[in-house]
C-alpha positions as CSV (number, residue, x, y, z in Angstrom):
1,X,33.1,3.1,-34.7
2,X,32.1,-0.5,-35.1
3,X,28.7,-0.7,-33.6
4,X,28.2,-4.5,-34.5
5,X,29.3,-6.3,-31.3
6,X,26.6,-4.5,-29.6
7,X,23.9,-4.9,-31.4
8,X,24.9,-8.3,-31.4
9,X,24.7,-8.6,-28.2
10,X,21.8,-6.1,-27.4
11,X,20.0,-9.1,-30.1
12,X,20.8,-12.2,-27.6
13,X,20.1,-10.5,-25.1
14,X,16.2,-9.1,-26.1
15,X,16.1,-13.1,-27.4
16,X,16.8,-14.6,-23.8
17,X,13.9,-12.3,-22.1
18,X,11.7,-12.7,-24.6
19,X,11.8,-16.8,-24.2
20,X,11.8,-16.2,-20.7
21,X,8.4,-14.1,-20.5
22,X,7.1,-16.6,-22.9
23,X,8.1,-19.5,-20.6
24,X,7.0,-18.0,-17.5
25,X,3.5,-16.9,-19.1
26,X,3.1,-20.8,-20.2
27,X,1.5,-22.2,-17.1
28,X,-1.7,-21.8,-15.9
29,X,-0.7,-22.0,-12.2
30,X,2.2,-19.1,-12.6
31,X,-0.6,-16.9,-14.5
32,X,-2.8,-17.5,-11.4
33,X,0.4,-16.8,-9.2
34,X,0.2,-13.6,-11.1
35,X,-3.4,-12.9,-10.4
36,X,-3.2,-13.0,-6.8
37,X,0.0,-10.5,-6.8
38,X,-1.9,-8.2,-8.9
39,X,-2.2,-5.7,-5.4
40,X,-0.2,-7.1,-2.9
41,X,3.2,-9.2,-2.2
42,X,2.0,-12.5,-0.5
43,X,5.1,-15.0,1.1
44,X,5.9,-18.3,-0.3
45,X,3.5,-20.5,2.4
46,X,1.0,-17.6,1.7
47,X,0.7,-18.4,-1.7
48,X,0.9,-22.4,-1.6
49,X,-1.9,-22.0,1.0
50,X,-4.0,-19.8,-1.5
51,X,-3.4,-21.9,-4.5
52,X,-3.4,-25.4,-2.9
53,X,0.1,-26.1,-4.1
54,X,3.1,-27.7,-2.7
55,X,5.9,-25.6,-1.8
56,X,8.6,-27.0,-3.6
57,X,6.3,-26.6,-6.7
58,X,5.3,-23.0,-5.7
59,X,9.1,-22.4,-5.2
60,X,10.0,-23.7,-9.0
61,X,7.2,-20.9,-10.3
62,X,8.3,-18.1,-8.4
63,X,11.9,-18.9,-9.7
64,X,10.4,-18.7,-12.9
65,X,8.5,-15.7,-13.1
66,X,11.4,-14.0,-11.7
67,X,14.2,-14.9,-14.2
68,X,11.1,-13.6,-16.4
69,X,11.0,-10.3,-14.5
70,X,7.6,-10.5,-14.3
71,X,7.6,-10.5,-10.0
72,X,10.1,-9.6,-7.7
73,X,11.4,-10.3,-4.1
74,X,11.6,-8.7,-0.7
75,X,13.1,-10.1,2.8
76,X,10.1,-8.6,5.6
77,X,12.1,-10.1,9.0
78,X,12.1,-14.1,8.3
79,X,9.7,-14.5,5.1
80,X,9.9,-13.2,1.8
81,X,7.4,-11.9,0.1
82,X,6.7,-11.8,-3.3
83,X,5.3,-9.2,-5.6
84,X,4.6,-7.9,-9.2
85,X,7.1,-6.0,-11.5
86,X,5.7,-3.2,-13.4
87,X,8.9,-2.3,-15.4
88,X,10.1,-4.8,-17.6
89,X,14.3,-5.1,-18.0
90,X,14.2,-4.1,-21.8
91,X,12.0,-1.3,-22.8
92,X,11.6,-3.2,-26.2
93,X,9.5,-6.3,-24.3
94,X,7.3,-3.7,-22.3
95,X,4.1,-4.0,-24.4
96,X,4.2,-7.9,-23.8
97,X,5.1,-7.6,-20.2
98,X,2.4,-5.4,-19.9
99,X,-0.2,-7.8,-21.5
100,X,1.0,-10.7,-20.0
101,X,0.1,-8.8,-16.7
102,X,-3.0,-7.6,-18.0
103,X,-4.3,-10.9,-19.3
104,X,-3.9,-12.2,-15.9
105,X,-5.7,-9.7,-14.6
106,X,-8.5,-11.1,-16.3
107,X,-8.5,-14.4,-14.5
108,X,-11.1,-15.3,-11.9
109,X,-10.1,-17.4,-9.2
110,X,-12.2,-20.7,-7.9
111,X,-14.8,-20.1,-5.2
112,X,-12.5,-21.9,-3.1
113,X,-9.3,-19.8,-3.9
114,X,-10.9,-16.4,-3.3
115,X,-12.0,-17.6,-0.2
116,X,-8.5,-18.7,0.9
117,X,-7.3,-15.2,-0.1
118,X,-9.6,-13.5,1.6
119,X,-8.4,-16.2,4.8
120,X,-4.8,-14.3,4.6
121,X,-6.5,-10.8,4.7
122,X,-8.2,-11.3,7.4
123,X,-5.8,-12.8,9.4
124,X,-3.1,-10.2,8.7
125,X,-5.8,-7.5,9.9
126,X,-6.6,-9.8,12.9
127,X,-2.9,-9.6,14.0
128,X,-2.5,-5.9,14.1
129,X,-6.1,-5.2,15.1
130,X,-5.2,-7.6,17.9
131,X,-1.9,-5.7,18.9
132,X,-3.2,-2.6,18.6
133,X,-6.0,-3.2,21.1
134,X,-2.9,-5.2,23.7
135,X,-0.9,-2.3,23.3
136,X,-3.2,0.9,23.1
137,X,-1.9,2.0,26.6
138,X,1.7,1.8,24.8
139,X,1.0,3.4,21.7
140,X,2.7,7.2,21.9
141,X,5.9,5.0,23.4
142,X,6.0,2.7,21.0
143,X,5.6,5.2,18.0
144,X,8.4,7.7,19.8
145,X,11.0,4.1,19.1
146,X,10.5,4.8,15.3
147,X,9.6,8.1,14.4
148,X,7.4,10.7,16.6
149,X,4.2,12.4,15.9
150,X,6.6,15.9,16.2
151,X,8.7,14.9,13.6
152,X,6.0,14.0,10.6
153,X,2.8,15.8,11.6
154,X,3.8,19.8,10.5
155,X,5.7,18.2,7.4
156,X,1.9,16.6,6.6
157,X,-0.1,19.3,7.9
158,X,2.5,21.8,5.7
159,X,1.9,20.0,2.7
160,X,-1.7,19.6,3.2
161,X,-2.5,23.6,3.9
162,X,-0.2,24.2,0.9
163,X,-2.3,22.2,-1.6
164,X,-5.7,22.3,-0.5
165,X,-5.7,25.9,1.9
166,X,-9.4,26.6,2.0
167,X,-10.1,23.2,3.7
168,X,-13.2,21.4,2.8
169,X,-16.7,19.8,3.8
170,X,-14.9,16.5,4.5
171,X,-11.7,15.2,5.9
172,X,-11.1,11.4,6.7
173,X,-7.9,9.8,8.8
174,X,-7.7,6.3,8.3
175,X,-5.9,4.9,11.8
176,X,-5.8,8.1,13.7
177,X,-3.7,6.9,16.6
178,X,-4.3,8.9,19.6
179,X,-5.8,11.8,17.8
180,X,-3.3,14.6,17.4
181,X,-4.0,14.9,13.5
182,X,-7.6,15.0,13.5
183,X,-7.0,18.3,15.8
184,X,-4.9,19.5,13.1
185,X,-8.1,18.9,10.4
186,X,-10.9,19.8,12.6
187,X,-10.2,23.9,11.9
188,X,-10.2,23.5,8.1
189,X,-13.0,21.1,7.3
190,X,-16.8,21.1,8.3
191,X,-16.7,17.3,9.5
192,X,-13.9,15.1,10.2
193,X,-14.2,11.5,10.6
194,X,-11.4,8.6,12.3
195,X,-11.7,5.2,11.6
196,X,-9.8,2.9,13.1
197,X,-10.3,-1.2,13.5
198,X,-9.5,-1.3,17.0
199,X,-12.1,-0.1,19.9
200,X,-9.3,1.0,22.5
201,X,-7.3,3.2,19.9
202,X,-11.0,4.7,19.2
203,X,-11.1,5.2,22.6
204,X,-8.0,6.7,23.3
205,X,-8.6,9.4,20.5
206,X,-12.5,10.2,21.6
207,X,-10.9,11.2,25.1
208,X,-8.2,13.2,23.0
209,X,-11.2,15.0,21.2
210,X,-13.3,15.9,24.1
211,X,-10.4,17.4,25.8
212,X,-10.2,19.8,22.9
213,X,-13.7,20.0,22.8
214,X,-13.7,19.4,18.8
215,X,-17.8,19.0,18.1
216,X,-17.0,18.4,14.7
217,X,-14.8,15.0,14.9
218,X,-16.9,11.9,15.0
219,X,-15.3,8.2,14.6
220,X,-16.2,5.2,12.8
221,X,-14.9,1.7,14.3
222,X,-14.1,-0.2,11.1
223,X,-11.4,-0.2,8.2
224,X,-11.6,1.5,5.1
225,X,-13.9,-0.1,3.4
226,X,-16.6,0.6,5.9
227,X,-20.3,1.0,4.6
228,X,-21.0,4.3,6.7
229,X,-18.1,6.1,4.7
230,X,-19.8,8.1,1.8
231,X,-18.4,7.3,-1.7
232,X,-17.0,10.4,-3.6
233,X,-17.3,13.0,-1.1
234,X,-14.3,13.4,1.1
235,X,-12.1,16.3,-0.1
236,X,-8.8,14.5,1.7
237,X,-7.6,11.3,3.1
238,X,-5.2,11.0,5.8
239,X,-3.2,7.9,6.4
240,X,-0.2,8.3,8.3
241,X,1.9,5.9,9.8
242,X,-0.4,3.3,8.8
243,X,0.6,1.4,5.9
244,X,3.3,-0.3,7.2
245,X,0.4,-1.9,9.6
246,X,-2.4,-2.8,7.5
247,X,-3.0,-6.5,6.0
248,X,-3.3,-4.3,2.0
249,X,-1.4,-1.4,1.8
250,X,-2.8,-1.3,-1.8
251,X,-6.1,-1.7,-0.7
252,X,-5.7,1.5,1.3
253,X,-5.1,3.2,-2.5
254,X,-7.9,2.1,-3.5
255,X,-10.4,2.6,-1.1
256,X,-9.0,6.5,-0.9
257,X,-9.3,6.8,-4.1
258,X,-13.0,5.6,-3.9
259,X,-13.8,8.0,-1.3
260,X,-12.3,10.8,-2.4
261,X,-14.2,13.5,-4.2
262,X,-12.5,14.6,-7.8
263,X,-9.7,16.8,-7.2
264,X,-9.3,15.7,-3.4
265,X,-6.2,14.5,-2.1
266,X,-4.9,11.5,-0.5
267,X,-2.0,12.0,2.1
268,X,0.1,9.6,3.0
269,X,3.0,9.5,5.5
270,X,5.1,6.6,6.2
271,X,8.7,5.2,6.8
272,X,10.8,3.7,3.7
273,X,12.3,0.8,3.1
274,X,14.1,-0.2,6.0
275,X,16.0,-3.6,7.8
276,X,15.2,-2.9,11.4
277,X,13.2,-6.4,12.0
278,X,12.7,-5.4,15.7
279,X,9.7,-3.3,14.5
280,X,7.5,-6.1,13.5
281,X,7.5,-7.4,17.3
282,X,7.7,-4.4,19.3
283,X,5.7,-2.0,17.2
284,X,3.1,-4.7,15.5
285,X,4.8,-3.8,11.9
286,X,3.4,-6.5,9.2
287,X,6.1,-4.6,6.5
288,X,9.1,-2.7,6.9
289,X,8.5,0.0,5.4
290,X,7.8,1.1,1.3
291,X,10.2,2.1,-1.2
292,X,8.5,5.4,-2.8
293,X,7.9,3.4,-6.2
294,X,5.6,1.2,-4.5
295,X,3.5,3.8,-2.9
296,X,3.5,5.6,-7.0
297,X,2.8,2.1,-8.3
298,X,-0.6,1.6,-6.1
299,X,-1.8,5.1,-6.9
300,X,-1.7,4.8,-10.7
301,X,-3.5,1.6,-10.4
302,X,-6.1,2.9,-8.3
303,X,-6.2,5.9,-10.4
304,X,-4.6,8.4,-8.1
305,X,-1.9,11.2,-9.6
306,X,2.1,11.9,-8.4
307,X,1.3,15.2,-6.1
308,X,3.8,17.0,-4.1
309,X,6.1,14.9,-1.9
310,X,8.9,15.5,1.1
311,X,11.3,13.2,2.4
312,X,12.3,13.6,5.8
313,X,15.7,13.0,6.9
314,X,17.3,9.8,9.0
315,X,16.0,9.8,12.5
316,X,17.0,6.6,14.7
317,X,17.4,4.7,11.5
318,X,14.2,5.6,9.5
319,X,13.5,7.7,7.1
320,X,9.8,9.6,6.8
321,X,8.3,9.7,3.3
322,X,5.2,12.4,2.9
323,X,3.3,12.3,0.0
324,X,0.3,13.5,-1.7
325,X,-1.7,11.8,-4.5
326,X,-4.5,13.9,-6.7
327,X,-7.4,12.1,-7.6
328,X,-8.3,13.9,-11.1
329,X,-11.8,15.2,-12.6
330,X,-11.5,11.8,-15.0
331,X,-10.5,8.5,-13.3
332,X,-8.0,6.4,-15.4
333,X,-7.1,3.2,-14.4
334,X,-3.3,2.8,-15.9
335,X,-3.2,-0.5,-18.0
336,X,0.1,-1.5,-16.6
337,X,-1.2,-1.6,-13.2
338,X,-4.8,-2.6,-13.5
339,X,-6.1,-4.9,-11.7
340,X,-9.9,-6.7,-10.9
C-alpha cells in the first residue's frame, strides 16, 4: 500500500500549523492577549477594555490566535467569549504549543492593565452579588426553572459519603443557597462553614439552620478568597450550582484547592454546556453552563486530581454534571495549564 500521499499531506499539513503558532506567538499584544486568558474566557469589549486596544485591532488578534489554535470561542447569550486551548490540533506541535502558553504565562501586565482586569472581576461579581440580594425571596423558584435541589443534592451527597465516609473536622460550601446542603454536612464533620457574597442569601440560610438547630454551622459573608478561611485545613469543598454564577469559575479551582487539606476533596455540581439564554436574565447566569473538559482543565492547573464523577440525565433541558477532584499529598501544578 502506497503510503506516500499521506505523509505528504500529513507534511503540509504539520508545516501550515507550525507557521501559524509561530505567527500568532509573534506579537507582543496577542502574547499579552494570551496572558489575560491564562484562567478565564473574557469577551471581545472585555479584552479591548483590559488591554487599551481598539476593537477592530483586538478582533484581527483573536482571529489569529485562533487559526493558530492557540484560543478558542464560545457564544454566552449575545457575546462571545474567548478562551485558552490546551490541546493543540497535531500532537507533533504540542511541546511548542505548550511553551508558547507557558512563556506567556510569564508576562506581567502594567500596573494599569492589572488594574483594569481586576475592574471586569469585580464588576462580574457585582452583578450576581447584586441579583442575588434582588432575588433572595425568589431563589428556591428560580432554581426549580433549571434544575432542583431534589434532583442533584443525594447524587452529591452519594458521592461525597462514598469517597470520604468518616466525615471530617472541616467542611466548606462556597454559595450555599438556602441551606439544604450544609444540613446534609453538618452530621459528618465537626464544623461547617457557608460563605456566600450576598447578606440576604446569608440570611435566608441562618434561618434554615436555626430551624434545624445545627450548633455546628457558622457562615462567612464573603467569596472564596476570604481571609477568615483557614489555608490547608478543610477536608471538602462544596460548590454546587455555583459556577455558572461566579465572575472566575477558575478562581473557584484554585481557591479550593488552597483551602483544602491534602487528600480532601473538592465537589462540584453544576449544569453543562447548554443554549437556553433565558437563564442569564431570569436566574442571574453570567455562563451557560461548562463542558466537563473545562471543569478537568481548571483542576489540573490548580493542582487538583480527576476523582469520581456522575452525570445526571436531561431534565427541562439541562443536564447536571457531579464531580469530585482530589487534592494529592504533593501539589503539582501541570505545565500545560500553569498559570501566575
Amino acid at each position: 500500500m502506497n503510503t506516500a500521499p499521506q505523509a505528504s499531506s500529513n507534511s503540509t499539513s504539520l508545516d501550515t500549523e507550525l507557521l501559524q503558532l509561530c505567527k500568532a506567538g509573534g506579537d507582543a499584544l496577542r502574547l499579552q492577549v494570551l496572558r489575560v486568558l491564562s484562567r478565564d474566557a473574557y469577551s471581545v469589549q472585555e479584552l479591548c477594555h483590559i488591554l487599551d486596544c481598539r476593537q477592530s485591532g483586538m478582533s484581527h488578534h483573536l482571529k489569529t490566535l485562533t487559526v493558530a489554535g492557540l484560543i478558542t470561542k464560545r457564544r454566552e447569550g449575545n457575546s462571545l467569549f474567548y478562551r485558552r486551548t490546551y490541546t493543540p490540533s497535531l500532537p507533533e506541535l504540542s511541546a511548542l504549543h505548550d511553551a508558547l502558553l507557558g512563556s506567556a504565562d510569564l508576562i506581567v501586565l502594567a500596573s494599569d492593565q492589572q488594574q483594569r482586569l481586576e475592574q471586569v472581576y469585580l464588576e462580574r461579581a457585582e452583578r450576581s452579588r447584586v441579583f442575588f440580594a434582588e432575588h433572595a425571596g425568589e431563589f428556591g423558584e428560580q432554581q426549580e426553572q433549571m434544575v432542583a435541589y431534589g434532583v442533584y443534592g443525594q447524587s452529591c451527597l452519594e458521592l461525597l459519603r462514598s469517597s470520604q465516609a468518616n466525615g471530617g473536622k472541616l467542611a466548606i460550601e462556597i454559595g450555599p443557597g438556602e441551606g439544604a446542603f450544609l444540613a446534609e454536612l453538618s452530621p459528618h464533620y465537626d464544623k461547617v462553614i457557608g460563605v456566600d457574597n450576598a447578606d440576604t442569601m446569608l440570611t435566608r440560610a441562618n434561618e434554615f439552620i436555626n430551624q434545624q438547630a445545627l450548633s455546628n454551622v457558622s457562615f462567612i459573608l464573603g467569596d472564596s478568597r476570604n481571609a477568615n478561611l483557614q489555608q490547608n485545613a478543610a477536608d471538602c469543598v462544596v460548590s454546587n450550582m455555583v459556577l455558572h454564577h461566579v465572575p472566575s469559575p477558575a478562581e473557584i479551582f484554585k481557591d479550593a484547592a488552597r483551602l483544602l487539606k491534602p487528600g480532601g476533596i473538592f465537589c462540584v455540581t453544576d449544569l453543562c454546556r447548554h443554549d437556553q439564554s433565558w437563564a442569564r436574565d431570569a436566574c442571574g447566569d453570567l455562563w451557560l453552563g461548562f463542558e466537563p473538559d473545562d471543569l478537568t482543565e481548571w483542576a489540573q492547573a490548580s493542582g487538583l486530581q480527576d476523582g469520581p464523577a456522575a452525570y445526571l440525565a436531561q431534565l427541562n433541558g439541562f443536564r447536571v454534571q457531579v464531580r469530585q477532584f482530589i487534592k494529592p499529598d504533593h501539589v503539582q501544578l501541570h505545565t500545560k495549564n500553569r498559570s501566575v
